[in-house]
ROTITOR-903181 format. One record per residue (C-alpha): residue in three letters; chain; z, y, x. Coordinates in nm, 2 decimals. Layout:
   code   unit       up    north     east
    Ala      A        Z        Y        X
...
END
This chain:
   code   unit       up    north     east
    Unk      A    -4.37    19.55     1.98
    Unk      A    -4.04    19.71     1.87
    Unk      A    -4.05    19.96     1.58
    Unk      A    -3.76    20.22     1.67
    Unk      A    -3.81    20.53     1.63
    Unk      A    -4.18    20.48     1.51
    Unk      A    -4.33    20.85     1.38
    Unk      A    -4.01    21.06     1.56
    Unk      A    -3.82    20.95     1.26
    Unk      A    -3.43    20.93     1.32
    Unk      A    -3.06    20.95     1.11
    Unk      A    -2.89    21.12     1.40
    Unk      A    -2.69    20.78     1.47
    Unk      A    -2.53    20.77     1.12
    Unk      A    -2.64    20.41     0.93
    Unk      A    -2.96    20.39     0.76
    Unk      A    -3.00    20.39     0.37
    Unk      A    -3.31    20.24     0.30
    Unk      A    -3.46    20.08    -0.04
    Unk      A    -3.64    19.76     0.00
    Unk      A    -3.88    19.66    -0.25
    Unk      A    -3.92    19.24    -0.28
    Unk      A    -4.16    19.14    -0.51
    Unk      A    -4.08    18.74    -0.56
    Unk      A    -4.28    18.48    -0.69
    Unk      A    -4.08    18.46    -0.99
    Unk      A    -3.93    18.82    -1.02
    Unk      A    -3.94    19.12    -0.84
    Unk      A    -3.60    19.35    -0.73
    Unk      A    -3.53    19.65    -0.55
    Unk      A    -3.22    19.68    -0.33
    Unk      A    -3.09    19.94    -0.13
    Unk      A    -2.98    19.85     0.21
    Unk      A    -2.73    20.04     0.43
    Unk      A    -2.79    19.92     0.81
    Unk      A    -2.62    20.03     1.14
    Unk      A    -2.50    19.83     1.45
    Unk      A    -2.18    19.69     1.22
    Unk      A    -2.36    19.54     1.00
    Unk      A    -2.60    19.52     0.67
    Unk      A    -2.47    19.58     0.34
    Unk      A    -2.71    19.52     0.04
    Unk      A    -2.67    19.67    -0.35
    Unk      A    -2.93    19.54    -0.58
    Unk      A    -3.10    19.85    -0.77
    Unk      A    -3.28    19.64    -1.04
    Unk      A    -3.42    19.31    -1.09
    Unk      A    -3.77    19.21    -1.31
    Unk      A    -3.95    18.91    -1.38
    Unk      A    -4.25    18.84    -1.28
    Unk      A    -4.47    18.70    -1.50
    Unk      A    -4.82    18.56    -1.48
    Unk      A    -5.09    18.64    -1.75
    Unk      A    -5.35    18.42    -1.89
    Unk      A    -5.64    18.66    -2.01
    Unk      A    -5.99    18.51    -2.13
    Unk      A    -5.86    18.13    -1.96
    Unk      A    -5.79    18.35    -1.61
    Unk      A    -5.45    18.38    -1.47
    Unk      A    -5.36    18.70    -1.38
    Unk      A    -5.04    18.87    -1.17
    Unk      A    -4.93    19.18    -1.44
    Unk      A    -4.95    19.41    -1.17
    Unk      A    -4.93    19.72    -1.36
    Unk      A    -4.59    19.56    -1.53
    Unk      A    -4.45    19.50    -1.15
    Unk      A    -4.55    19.88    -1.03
    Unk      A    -4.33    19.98    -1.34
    Unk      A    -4.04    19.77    -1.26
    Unk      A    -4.07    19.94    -0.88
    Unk      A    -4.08    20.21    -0.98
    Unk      A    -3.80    20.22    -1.24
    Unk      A    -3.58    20.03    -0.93
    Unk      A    -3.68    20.30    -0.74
    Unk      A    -3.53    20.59    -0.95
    Unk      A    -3.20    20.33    -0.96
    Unk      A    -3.22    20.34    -0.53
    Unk      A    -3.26    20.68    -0.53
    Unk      A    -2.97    20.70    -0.76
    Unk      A    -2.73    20.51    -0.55
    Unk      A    -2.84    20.63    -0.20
    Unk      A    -2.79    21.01    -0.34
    Unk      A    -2.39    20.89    -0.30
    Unk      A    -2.39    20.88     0.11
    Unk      A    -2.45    21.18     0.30
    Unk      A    -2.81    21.13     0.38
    Unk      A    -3.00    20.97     0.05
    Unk      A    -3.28    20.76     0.09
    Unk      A    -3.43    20.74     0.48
    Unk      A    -3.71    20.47     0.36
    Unk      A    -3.85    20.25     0.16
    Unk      A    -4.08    19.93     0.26
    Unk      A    -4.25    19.70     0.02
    Unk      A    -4.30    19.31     0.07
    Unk      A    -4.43    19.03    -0.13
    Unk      A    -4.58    18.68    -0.15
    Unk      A    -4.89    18.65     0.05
    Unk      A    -5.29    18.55    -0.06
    Unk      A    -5.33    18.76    -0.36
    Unk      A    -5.50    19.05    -0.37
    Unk      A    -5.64    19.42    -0.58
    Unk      A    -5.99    19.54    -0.54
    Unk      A    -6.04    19.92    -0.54
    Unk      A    -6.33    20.12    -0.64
    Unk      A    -6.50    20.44    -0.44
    Unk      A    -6.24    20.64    -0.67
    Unk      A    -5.93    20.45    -0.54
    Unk      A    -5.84    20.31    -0.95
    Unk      A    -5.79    19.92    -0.95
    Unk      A    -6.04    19.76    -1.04
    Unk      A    -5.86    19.46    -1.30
    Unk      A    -5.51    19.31    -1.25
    Unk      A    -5.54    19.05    -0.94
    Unk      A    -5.61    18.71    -1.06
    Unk      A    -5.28    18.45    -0.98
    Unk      A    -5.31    18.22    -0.68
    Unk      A    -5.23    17.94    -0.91
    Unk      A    -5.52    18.03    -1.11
    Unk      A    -5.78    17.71    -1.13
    Unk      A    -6.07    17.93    -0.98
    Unk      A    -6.01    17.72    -0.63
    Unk      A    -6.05    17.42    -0.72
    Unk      A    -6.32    17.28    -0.48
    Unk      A    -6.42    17.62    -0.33
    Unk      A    -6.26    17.53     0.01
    Unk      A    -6.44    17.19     0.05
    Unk      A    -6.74    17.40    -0.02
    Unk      A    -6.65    17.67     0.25
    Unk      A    -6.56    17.38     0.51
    Unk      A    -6.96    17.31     0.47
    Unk      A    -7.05    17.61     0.59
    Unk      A    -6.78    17.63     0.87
    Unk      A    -6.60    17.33     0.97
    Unk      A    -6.24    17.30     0.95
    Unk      A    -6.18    17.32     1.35
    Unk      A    -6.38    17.60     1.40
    Unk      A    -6.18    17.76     1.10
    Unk      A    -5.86    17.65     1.28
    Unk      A    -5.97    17.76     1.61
    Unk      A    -6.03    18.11     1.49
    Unk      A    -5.76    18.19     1.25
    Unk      A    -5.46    17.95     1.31
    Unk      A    -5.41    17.89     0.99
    Unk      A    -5.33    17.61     0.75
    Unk      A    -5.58    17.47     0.48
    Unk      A    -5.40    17.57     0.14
    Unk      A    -5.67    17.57    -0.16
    Unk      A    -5.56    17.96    -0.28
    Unk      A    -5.55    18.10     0.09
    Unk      A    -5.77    18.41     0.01
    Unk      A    -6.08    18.34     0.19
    Unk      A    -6.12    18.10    -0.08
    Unk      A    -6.03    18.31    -0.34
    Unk      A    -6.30    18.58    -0.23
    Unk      A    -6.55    18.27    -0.23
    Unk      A    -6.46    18.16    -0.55
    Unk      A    -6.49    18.51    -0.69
    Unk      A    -6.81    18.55    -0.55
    Unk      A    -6.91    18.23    -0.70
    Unk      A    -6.83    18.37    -1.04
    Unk      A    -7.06    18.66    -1.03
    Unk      A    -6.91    18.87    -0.80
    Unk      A    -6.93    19.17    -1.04
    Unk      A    -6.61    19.30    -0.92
    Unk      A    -6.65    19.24    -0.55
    Unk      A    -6.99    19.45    -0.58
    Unk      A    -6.83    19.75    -0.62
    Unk      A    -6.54    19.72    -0.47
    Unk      A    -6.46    19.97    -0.17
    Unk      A    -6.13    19.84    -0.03
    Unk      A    -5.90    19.53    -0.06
    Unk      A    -5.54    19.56    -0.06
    Unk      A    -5.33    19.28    -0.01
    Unk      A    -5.05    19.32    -0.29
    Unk      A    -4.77    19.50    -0.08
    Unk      A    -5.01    19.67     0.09
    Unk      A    -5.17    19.77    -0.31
    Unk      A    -4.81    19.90    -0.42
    Unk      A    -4.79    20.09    -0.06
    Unk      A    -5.12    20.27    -0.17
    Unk      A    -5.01    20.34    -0.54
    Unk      A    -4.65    20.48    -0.37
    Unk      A    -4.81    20.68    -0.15
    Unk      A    -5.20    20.71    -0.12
    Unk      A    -5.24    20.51     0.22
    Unk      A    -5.44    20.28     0.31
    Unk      A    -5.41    19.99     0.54
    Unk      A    -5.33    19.61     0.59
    Unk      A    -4.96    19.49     0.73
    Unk      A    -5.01    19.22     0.99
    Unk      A    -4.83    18.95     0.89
    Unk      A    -4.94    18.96     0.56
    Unk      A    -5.30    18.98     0.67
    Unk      A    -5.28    18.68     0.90
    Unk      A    -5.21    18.44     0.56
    Unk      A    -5.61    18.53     0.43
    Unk      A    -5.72    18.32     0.75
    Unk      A    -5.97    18.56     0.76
    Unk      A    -5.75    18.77     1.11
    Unk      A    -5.81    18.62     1.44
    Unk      A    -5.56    18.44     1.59
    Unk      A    -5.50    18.66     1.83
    Unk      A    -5.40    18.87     1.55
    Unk      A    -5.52    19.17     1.65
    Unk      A    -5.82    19.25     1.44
    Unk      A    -6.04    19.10     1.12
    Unk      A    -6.27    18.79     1.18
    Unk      A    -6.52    19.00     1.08
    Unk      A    -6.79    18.71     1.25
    Unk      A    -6.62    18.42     0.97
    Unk      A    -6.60    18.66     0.71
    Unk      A    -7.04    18.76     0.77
    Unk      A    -7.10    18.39     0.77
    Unk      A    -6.91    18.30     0.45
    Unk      A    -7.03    18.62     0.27
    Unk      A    -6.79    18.81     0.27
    Unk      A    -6.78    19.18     0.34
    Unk      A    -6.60    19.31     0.68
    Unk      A    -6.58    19.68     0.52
    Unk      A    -6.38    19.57     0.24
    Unk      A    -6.06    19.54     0.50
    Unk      A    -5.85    19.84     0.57
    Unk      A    -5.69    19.88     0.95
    Unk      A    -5.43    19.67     1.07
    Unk      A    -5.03    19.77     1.06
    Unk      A    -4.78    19.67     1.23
    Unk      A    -4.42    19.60     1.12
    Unk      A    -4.21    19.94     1.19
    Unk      A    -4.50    20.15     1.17
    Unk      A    -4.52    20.44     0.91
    Unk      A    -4.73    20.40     0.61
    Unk      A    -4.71    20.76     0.46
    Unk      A    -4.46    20.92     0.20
    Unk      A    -4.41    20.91    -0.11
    Unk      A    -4.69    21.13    -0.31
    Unk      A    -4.57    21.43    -0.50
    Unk      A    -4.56    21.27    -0.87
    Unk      A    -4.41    20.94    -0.74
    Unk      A    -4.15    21.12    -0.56
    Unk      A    -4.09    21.34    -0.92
    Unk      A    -4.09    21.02    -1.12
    Unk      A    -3.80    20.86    -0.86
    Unk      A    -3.60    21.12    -0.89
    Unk      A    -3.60    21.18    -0.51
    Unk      A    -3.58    21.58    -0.42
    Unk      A    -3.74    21.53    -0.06
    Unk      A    -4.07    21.39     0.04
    Unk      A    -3.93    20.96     0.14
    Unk      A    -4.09    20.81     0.36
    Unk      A    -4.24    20.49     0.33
    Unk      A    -4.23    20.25     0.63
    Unk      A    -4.44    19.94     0.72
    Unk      A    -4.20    19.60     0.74
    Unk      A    -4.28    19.25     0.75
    Unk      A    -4.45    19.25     0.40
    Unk      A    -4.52    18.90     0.37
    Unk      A    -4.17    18.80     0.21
    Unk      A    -4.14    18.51     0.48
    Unk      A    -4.18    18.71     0.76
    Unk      A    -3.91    18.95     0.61
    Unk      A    -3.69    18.64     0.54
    Unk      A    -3.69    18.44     0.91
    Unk      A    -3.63    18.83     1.06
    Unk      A    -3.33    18.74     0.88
    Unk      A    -3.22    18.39     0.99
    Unk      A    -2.92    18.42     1.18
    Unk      A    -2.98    18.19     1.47
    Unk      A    -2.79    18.22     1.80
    Unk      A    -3.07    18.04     1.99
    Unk      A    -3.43    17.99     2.03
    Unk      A    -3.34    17.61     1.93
    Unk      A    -3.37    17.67     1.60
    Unk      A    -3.55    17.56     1.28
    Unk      A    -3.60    17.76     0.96
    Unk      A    -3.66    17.65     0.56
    Unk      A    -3.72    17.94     0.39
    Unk      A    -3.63    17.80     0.02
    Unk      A    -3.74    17.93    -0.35
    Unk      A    -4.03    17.88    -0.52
    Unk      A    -4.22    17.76    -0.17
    Unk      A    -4.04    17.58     0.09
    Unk      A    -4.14    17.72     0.45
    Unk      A    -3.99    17.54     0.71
    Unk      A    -4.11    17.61     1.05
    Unk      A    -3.97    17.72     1.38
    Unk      A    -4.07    18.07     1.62
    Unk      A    -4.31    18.06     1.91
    Unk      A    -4.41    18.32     2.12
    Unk      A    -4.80    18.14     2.07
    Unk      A    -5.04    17.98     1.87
    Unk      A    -5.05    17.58     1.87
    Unk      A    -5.43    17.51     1.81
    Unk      A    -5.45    17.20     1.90
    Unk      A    -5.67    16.91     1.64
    Unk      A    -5.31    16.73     1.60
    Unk      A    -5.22    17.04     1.45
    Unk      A    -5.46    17.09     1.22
    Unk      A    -5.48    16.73     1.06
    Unk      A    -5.03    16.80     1.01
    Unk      A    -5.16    17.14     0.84
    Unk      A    -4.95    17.35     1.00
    Unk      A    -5.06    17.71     1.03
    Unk      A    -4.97    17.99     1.31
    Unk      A    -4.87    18.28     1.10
    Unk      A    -4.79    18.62     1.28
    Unk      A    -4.45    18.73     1.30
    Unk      A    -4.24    19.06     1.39
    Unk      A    -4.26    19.18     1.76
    Unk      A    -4.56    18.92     1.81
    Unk      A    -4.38    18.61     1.74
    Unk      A    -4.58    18.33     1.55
    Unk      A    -4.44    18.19     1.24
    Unk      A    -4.53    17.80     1.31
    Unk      A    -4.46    17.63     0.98
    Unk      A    -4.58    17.40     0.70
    Unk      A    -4.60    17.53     0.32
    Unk      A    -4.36    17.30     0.14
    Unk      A    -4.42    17.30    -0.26
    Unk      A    -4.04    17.43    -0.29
    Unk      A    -3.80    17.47    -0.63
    Unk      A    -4.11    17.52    -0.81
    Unk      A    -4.07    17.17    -0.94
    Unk      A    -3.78    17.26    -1.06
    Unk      A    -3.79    17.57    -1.20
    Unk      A    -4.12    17.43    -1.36
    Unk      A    -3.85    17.14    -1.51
    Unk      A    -3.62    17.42    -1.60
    Unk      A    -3.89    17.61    -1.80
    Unk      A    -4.02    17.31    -1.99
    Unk      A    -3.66    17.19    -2.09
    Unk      A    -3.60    17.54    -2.19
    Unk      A    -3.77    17.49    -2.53
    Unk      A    -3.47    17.37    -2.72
    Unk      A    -3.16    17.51    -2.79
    Unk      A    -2.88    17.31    -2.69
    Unk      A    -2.75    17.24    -2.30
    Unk      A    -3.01    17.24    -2.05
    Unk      A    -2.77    17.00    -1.86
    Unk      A    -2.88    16.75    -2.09
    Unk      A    -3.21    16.88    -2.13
    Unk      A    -3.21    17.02    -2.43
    Unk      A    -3.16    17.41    -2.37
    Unk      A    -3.29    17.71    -2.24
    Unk      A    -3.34    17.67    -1.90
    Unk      A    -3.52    17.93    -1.64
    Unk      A    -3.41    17.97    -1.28
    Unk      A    -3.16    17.90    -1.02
    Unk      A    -3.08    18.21    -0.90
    Unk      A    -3.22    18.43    -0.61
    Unk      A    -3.58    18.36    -0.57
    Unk      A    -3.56    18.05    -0.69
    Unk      A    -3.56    18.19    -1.02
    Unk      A    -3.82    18.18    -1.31
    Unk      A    -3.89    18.43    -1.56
    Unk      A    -3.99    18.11    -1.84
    Unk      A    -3.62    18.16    -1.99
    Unk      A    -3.27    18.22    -1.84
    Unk      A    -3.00    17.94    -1.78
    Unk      A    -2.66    17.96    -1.73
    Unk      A    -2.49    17.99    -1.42
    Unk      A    -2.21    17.71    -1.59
    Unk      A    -2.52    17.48    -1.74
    Unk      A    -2.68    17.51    -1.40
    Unk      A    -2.43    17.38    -1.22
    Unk      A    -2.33    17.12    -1.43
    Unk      A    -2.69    17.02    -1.43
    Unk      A    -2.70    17.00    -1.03
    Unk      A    -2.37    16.84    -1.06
    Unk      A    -2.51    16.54    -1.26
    Unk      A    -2.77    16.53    -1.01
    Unk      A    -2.56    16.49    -0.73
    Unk      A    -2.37    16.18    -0.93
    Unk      A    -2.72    16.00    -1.00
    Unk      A    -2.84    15.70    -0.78
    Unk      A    -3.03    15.84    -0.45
    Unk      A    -3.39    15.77    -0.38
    Unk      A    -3.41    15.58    -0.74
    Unk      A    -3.77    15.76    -0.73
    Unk      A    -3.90    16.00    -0.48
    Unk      A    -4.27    16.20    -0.53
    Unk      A    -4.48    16.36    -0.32
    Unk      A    -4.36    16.77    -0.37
    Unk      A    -4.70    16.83    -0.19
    Unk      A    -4.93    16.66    -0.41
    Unk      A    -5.17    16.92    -0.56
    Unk      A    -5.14    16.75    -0.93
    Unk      A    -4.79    17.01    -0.92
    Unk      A    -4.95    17.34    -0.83
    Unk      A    -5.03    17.46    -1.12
    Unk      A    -4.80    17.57    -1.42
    Unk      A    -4.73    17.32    -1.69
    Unk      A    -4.51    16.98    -1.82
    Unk      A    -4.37    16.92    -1.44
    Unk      A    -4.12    16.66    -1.59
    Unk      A    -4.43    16.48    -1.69
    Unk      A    -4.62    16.51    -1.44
    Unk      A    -4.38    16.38    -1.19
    Unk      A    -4.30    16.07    -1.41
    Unk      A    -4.66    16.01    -1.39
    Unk      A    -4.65    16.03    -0.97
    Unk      A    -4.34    15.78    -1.04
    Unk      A    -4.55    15.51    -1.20
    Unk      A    -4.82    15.58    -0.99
    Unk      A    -4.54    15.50    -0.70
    Unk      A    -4.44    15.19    -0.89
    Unk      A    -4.12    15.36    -0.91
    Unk      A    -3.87    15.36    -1.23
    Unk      A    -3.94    15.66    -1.42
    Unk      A    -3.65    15.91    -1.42
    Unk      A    -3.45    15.83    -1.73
    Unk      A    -3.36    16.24    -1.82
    Unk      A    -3.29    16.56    -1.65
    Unk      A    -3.01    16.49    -1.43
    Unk      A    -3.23    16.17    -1.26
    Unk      A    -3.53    16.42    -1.28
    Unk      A    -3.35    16.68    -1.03
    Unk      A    -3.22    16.46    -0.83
    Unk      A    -3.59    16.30    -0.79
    Unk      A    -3.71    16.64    -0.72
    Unk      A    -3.43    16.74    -0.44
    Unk      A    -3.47    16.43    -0.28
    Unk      A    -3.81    16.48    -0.23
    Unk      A    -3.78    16.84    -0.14
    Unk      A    -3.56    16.71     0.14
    Unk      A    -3.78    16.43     0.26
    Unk      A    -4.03    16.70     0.27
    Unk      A    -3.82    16.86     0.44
    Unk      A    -3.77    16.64     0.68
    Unk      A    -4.12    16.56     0.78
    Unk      A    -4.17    16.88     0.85
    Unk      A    -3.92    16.99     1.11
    Unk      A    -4.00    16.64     1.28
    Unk      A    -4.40    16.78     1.28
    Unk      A    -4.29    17.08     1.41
    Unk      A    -4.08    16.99     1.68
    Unk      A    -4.37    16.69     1.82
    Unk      A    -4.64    16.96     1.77
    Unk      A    -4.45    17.21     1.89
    Unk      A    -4.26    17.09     2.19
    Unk      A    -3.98    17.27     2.06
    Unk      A    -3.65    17.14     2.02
    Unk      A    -3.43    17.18     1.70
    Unk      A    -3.02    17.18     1.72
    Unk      A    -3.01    17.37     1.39
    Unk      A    -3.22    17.40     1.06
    Unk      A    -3.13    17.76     0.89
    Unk      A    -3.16    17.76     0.53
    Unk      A    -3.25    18.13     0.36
    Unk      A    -3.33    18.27     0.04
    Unk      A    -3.22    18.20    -0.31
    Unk      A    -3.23    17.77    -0.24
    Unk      A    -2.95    17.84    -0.02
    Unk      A    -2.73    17.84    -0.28
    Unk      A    -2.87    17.50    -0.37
    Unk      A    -2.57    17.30    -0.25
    Unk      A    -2.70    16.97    -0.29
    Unk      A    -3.02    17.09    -0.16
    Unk      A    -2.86    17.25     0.17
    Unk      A    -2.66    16.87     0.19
    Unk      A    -2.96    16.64     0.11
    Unk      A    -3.16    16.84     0.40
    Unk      A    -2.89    16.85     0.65
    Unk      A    -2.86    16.43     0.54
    Unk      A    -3.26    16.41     0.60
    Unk      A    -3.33    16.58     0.87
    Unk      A    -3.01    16.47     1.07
    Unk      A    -2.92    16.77     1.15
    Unk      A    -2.69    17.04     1.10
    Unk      A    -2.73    17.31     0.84
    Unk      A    -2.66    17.68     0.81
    Unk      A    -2.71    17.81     0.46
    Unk      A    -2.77    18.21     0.44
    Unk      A    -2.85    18.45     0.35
    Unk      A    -2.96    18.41     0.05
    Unk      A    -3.13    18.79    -0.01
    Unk      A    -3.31    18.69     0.36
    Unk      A    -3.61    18.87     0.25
    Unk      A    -3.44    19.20     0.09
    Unk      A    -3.22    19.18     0.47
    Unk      A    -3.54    19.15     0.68
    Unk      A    -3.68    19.43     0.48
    Unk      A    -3.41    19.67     0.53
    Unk      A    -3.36    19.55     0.92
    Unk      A    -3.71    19.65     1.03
    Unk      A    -3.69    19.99     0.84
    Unk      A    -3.39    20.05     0.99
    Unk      A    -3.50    19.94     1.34
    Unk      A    -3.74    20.19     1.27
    Unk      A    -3.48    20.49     1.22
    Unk      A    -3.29    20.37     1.53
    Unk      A    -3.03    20.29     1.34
    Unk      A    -3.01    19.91     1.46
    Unk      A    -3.10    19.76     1.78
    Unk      A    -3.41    19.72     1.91
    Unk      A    -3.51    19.33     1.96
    Unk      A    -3.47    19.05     1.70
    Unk      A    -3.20    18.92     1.88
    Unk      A    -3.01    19.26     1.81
    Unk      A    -3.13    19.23     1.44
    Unk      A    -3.02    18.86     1.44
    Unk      A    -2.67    18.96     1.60
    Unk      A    -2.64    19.22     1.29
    Unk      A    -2.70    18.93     1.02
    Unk      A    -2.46    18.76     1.16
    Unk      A    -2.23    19.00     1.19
    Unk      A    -2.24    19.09     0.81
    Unk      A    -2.37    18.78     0.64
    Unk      A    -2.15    18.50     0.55
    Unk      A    -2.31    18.12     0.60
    Unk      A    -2.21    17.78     0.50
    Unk      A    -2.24    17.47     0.69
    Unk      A    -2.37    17.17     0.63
    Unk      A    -2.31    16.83     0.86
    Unk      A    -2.55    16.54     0.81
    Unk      A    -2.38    16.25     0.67
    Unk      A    -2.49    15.89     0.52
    Unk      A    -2.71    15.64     0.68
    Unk      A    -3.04    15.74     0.82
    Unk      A    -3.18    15.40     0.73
    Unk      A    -3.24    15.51     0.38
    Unk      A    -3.41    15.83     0.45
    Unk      A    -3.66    15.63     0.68
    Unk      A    -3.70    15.38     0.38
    Unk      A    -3.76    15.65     0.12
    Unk      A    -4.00    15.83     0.32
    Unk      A    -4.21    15.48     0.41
    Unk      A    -4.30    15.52     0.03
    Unk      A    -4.48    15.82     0.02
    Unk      A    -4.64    15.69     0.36
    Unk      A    -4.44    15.92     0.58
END
């Protein structure tokens, strides 16, 4: 389904100036996008962490922290598009997927939305499997078994008491929350909805059948969006405290942030294979259907929808979380993270974290040290549920080490590279699952988001996976944000391919050729049993 032109909307054949709100897992930011069929150039408005909460032993996402961040970028967008002609022809929201905000009769939240990694899960889905088996589950959703997806969550609140859910009128998925606080709306964006694996595959409507048999209540789910499709303006006294002098509207996009992000993957060909890398790895490649087959489910991949009906086949990857979970733990002393000692807190993009702030300089030369340390010395499971939650990762993974009877990695440097080499080998399994599962070929694997700037990374995968790889861009999700909108405004064309074609035409990549000897990828991945 394309989105131009959705609601009559237009910019007379000028570029669009849109502001694209991307709330990460690590930090939120707000950039203002100018699109037209030349190109996409993107200005970053303002950047915040995010930063989980723990209240009362609860984790908590600081919700009402993030909504002022968004709404102080905002003003900043607002700011910057009142330069060109037009000002500000939209604004769409996006963010990472599962977590949730109940509202009352009255519309008010009702508490901040507890964390995915919160330990609330633990056990709840084993529990739901009981009452519906996994391939009936699968069957009817499409989707992957991940502990926090938030069927389970719902579950586990219910399991709790429930005090919450009994009053509760509507849920809002988290973009969809900051859409209704922007502009008093309700409703539930597609793609974002099809991660509860609680839509039916066909993704069409709510499950409403699996939701009645698990407990849960069908009325607490607004109507379905569509990417492209209006989603209201701004209300009078957000539009005052923006700054704006005209009602803005507010447009529907891909608001999961990986559906924003493969919009963005500049591929030339349906051969292609995607890792979208920062704090979760999802590497994947796009059908035009479900695969819902048993050999499916046991690989866990899930069938998540895409823009323009596409299906986002892919496999949740653990990602730089390990290290920016190594990062924030080294960051408690006060001399060169490079060596372990200093502060220490992201690697840019959305691989960031908001524990502390390192160096550009001490980040590379960290990486750097990596890249000279012996390969495969020890290589860990990045799946393994033991590095979920938040915590002492560098002990944690020596732990998996001696588990492995591997050599434990002696410092930082050997701890990255541990942790890289995995990600790739993770990596690697998954585009092989998804190209037997899939019947689709690979010639390329595209690399976007903030681990694109991950040299060794972008190497090590293209080295695993035997296969060529394009790195960029690394703002994929702030670029597949502003593309929709603008697809919206006919400013842009009107398929992906046209949307792909303007990446490319504006988005410098790198290229990575596999090198080294295959051998001793196949031998490293034997030990984890791959």
């Amino acid at each position: 389904m394309s989105g131009r032109g959705v609601g009559g909307r237009g910019v007379g054949g000028r570029e669009a100036t849109v502001a694209a709100v991307d709330l990460g897992a690590s930090n939120g930011r707000v950039m203002v996008g100018r699109a037209g069929p030349d190109g996409v150039r993107l200005v970053e408005a303002a950047r915040f962490p995010n930063v989980p909460v723990q209240v009362g032993g609860t984790l908590h996402t600081d919700m009402l922290r993030l909504y002022r961040g968004v709404l102080d970028g905002l003003r900043e967008a607002v700011r910057l598009a009142g330069r060109s002609a037009g000002g500000l022809d939209s604004i769409g929201v996006d963010s990472w997927a599962v977590d949730y905000g109940l509202l009352d009769a009255d519309g008010a939240l009702l508490g901040n939305p507890v964390h995915y990694r919160d330990a609330r899960t633990e056990g709840v889905m084993d529990r739901v499997l009981r009452v519906v088996p996994a391939e009936e589950v699968y069957r009817a959703t499409g989707i992957q078994f991940l502990s926090f997806n938030t069927v389970y969550q719902l579950v586990a609140a219910a399991e709790r008491g429930g005090a919450q859910l009994a009053v509760a009128r509507r849920l809002l998925l988290l973009p969809d929350l900051v859409t209704n606080w922007l502009t008093g709306s309700v409703g539930a964006e597609l793609t974002n909805a099809s991660t509860t694996q609680l839509l039916d595959v066909a993704g069409s409507r709510w499950h409403t059948g699996l939701m009645r048999r698990l407990g849960i209540r069908p009325d607490l789910f607004p109507g379905l969006r569509r990417p492209g499709e209006p989603a209201g303006e701004l209300l009078p006294g957000v539009q005052e405290a923006v700054g704006a002098t005209a009602p803005v509207p507010v447009t529907a996009v891909a608001s999961h942030d990986t559906a924003s992000a493969v919009v963005a993957v500049p591929a030339v060909s349906e051969r292609f294979g995607y890792v979208s890398a920062g704090t979760w790895s999802l590497a994947g490649v796009e059908l035009d259907r479900p695969v819902l087959t048993e050999e499916s489910r046991l690989a866990n991949f899930t069938n998540e929808v895409g823009v323009d009906g596409t299906v986002r086949y892919l496999r949740n990857v653990m990602g730089l979380w390990l290290l920016q979970e190594c990062l924030r733990h080294w960051a408690g002393g006060n001399g060169d993270p490079a060596r372990g000692e200093g502060r220490a807190g992201g690697s840019g993009g959305r691989a960031g974290h908001p524990g502390g702030r390192v160096g550009a300089a001490d980040l590379e030369r960290l990486l750097a040290a990596a890249a000279r340390a012996p390969a495969f010395r020890a290589v860990v499971d990045a799946d393994a549920a033991e590095f979920l939650a938040p915590g002492d990762m560098p002990s944690r993974i020596a732990a998996a080490c001696r588990r492995l009877g591997q050599p434990v990695p002696a410092g930082p440097a050997e701890t990255v590279r541990c942790v890289l080499d995995s990600l790739a080998l993770a990596h690697r399994a998954a585009v092989a699952d998804v190209q037997r599962l899939s019947g689709r070929d690979i010639d390329v694997v595209h690399i976007v988001g903030g681990g694109a700037r991950n040299e060794l990374l972008c190497q090590l995968t293209a080295d695993a996976c035997g296969l060529p790889v394009e790195a960029g861009p690394f703002e994929a999700t702030a670029v597949g944000n502003v593309l929709v909108q603008a697809r919206a405004l006919g400013a842009v064309g009107d398929d992906l391919t046209a949307l792909r074609a303007t990446v490319r035409a504006s988005t410098p990549t790198r290229r990575y050729l596999p090198r080294g000897d295959r051998r001793s990828w196949e031998l490293a991945a034997a030990r984890l049993g791959r």
